[in-house]
C-alpha positions in Angstrom: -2.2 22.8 16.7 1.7 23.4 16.6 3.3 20.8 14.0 5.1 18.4 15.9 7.4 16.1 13.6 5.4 13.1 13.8 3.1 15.0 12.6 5.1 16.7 9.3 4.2 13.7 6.7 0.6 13.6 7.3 0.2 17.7 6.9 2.3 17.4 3.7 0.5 14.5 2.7 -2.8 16.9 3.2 -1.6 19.8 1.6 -0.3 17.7 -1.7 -4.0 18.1 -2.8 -4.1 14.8 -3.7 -6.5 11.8 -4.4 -5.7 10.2 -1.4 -3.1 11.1 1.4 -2.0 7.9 2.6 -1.7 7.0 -1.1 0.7 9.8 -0.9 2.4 8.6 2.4 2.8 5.1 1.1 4.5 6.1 -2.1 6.8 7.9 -0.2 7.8 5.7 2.6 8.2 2.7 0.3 10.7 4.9 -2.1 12.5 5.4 1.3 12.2 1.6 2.1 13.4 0.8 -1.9 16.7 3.6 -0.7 17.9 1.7 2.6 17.5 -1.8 0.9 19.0 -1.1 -2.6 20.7 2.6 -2.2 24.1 4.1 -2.0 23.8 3.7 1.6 24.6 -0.3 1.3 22.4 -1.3 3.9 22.6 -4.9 2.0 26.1 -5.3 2.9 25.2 -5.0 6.5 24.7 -8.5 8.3 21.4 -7.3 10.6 20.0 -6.1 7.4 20.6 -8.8 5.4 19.5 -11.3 8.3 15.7 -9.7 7.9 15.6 -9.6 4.4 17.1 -13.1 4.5 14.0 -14.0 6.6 11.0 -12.2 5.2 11.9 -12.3 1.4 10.0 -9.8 -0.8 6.9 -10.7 -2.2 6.5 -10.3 -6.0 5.2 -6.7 -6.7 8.7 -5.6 -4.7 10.7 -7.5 -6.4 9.6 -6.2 -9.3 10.3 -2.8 -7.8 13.5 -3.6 -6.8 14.7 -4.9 -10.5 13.4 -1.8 -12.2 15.2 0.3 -9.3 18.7 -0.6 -11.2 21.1 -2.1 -8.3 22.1 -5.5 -9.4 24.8 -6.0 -7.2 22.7 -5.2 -4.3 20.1 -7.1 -5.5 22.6 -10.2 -6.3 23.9 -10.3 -2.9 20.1 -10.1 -1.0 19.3 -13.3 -3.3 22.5 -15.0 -3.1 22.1 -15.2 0.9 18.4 -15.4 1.1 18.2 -18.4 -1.4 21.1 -20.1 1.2 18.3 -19.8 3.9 15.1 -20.6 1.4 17.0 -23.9 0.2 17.9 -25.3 3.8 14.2 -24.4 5.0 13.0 -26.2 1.4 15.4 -28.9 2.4 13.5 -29.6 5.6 10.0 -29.0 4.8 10.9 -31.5 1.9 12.4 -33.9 4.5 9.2 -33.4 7.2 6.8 -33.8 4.1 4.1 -36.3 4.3 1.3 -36.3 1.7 -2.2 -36.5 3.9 -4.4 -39.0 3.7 -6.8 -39.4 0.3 -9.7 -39.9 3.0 -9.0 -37.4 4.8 -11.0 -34.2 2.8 -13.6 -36.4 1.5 -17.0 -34.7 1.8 -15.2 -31.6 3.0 -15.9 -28.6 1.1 -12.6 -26.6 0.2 -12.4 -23.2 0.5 -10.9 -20.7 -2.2 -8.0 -20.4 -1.3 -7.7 -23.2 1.0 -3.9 -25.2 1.3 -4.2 -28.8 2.3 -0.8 -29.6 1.1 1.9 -28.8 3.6 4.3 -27.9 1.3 1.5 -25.6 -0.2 1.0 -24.0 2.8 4.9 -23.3 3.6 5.1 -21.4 -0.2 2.0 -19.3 0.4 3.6 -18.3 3.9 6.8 -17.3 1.6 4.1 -15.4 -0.8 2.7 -13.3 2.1 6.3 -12.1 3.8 7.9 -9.3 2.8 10.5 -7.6 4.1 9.1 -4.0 2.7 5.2 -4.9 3.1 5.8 -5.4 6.8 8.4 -2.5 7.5 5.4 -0.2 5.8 2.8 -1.6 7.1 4.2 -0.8 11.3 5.0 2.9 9.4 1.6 3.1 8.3 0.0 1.9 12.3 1.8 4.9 13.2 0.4 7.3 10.2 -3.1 6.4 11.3 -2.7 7.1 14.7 -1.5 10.0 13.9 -4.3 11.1 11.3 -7.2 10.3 14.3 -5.0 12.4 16.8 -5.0 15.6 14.6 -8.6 14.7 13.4 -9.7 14.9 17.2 -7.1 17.7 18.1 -6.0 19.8 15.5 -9.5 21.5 13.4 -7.7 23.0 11.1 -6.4 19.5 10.0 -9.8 18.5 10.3 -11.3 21.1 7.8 -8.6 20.4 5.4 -9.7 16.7 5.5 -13.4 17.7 5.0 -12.9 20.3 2.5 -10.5 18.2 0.5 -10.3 14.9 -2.1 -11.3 12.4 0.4 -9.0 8.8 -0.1 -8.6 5.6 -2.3 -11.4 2.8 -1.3 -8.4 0.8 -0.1 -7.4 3.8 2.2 -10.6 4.4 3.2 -11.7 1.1 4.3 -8.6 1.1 6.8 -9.9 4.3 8.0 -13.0 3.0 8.8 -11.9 -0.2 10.4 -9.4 1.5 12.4 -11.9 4.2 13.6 -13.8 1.2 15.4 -11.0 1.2 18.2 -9.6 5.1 17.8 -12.6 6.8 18.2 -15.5 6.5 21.6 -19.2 5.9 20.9 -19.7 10.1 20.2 -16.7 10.6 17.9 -18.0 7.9 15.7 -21.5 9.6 15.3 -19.9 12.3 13.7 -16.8 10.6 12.1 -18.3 8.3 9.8 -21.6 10.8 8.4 -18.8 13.4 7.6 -16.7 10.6 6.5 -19.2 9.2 3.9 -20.6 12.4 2.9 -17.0 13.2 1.5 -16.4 9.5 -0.2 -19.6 10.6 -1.8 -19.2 13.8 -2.8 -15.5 12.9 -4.3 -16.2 9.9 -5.9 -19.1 11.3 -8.2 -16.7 13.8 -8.8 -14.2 11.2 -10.2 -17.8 9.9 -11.8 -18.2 13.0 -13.6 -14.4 13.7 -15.0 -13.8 9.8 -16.1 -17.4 10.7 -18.4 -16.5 13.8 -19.3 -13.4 12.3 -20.8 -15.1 9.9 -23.0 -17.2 12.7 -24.4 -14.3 14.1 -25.2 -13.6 11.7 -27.6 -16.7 12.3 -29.6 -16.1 14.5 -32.5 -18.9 17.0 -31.4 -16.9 17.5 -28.5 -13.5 18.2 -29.9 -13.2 22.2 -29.4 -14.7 22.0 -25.7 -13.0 22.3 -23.3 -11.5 19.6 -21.2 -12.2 20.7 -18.0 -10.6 17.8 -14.9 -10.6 14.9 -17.3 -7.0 14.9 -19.0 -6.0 12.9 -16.2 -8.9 11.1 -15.2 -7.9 7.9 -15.9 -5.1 7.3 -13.6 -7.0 9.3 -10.7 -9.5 7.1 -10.7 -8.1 4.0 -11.0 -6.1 5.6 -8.2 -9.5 6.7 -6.3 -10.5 3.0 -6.7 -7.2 0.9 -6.2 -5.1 3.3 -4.5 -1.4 3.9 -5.8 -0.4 5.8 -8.9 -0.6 4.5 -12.4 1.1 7.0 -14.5 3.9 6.6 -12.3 7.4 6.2 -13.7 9.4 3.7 -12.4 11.4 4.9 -9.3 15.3 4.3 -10.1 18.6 4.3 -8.5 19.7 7.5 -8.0 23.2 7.6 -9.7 
């Protein structure tokens, strides 16, 4: 199938030979995310931009990215306006507030995870909105759309898939669930056999370098060689989790 350029980031992402694709894609559209909030470009100083950012917030693991990326202005003037917005809306949730009734959740069994308290419930909505998560996550829609396009269409794509490292658990269970609406009732009898049979096959791999690695480490093992375990660690924590452990931290570009 001729590469359309829609289709450019998935056949990179293929050809990177890596332990998961979309783990690939995701790196690399949040480092492009990280650039238009915090980069040269001063996409902060712009009011639309600001407005969102103002609104969604950032949930912890980004702003932890966005520190370690090395903008403080840019990152002072996205918290000086969002706290404006988060201290009006605390203002009024505060003023709204009534504490429920003691009675109320007797004999009720809570949930994990389970708010009762509105003010509870308004800071877990603040926990869960983020301004990069979101963005990525209607980027990503359109990367799996994509992948079950070329899957169907495109067999080269398709044997690269099948021949290759297969994807992170985290990956792969959005595959799945997303292959209940992409794919009819035939596609599915083949999609999900081929699918497990290369989870399987690459996650006993993974199996086999991780303890190969910790023989390694026993003296009698010293002079042999190493084989696909220096690394073996972060790729499967990777296969497992998704992401990239031994990752340095992505900076400003000065």
């Amino acid at each position: 199938m001729k590469e359309k350029l829609y289709t450019i980031p998935l056949n990179d992402a293929v050809n990177a030979d890596d332990e998961c694709p979309f783990c690939y894609i995701e790196r690399a559209v949040e480092q492009d995310l990280i650039d238009f909030v915090l980069g040269s470009g001063s996409s902060y100083m712009e009011s639309d931009v600001r407005e969102a950012t103002d609104q969604a917030g950032f949930c912890r693991a980004h702003f932890k990215k966005m520190f370690d990326y090395g903008n403080t202005l840019g990152n002072g003037w996205i918290l000086k306006t969002h706290y404006m917005r988060m201290n009006q809306e605390m203002k009024e949730q505060f003023k709204r507030f009534t504490p429920s009734a003691k009675s109320s959740f007797l004999g009720r069994h809570k949930k994990s995870g389970e708010r009762e308290n509105a003010i509870g419930m308004w800071v877990q909505e603040k926990e869960n909105s983020c301004y990069i998560c979101k963005r990525f996550a209607d980027t990503y829609d359109r990367y799996l759309d994509t992948f079950f396009y070329m899957y169907k269409k495109d067999e080269d794509f398709k044997k690269r898939i099948l021949g290759g490292k297969g994807f992170c658990l985290h990956h792969f269970g959005d595959l799945c669930e997303y292959g209940e609406s992409r794919l009819n009732d035939k596609e599915k009898k083949d999609f999900y056999p081929e699918m497990f049979a290369l989870m399987e096959r690459n996650m006993e791999r993974l199996q086999e370098d991780v303890s190969w690695l910790v023989e390694k480490f026993d003296y009698r093992n010293k002079d042999a060689d190493w084989k696909n375990s220096r690394d073996a660690v972060q790729r499967g924590m990777q296969k497992l989790k998704g992401g990239y452990p031994a990752d340095p931290v992505y900076a400003m570009n000065k």
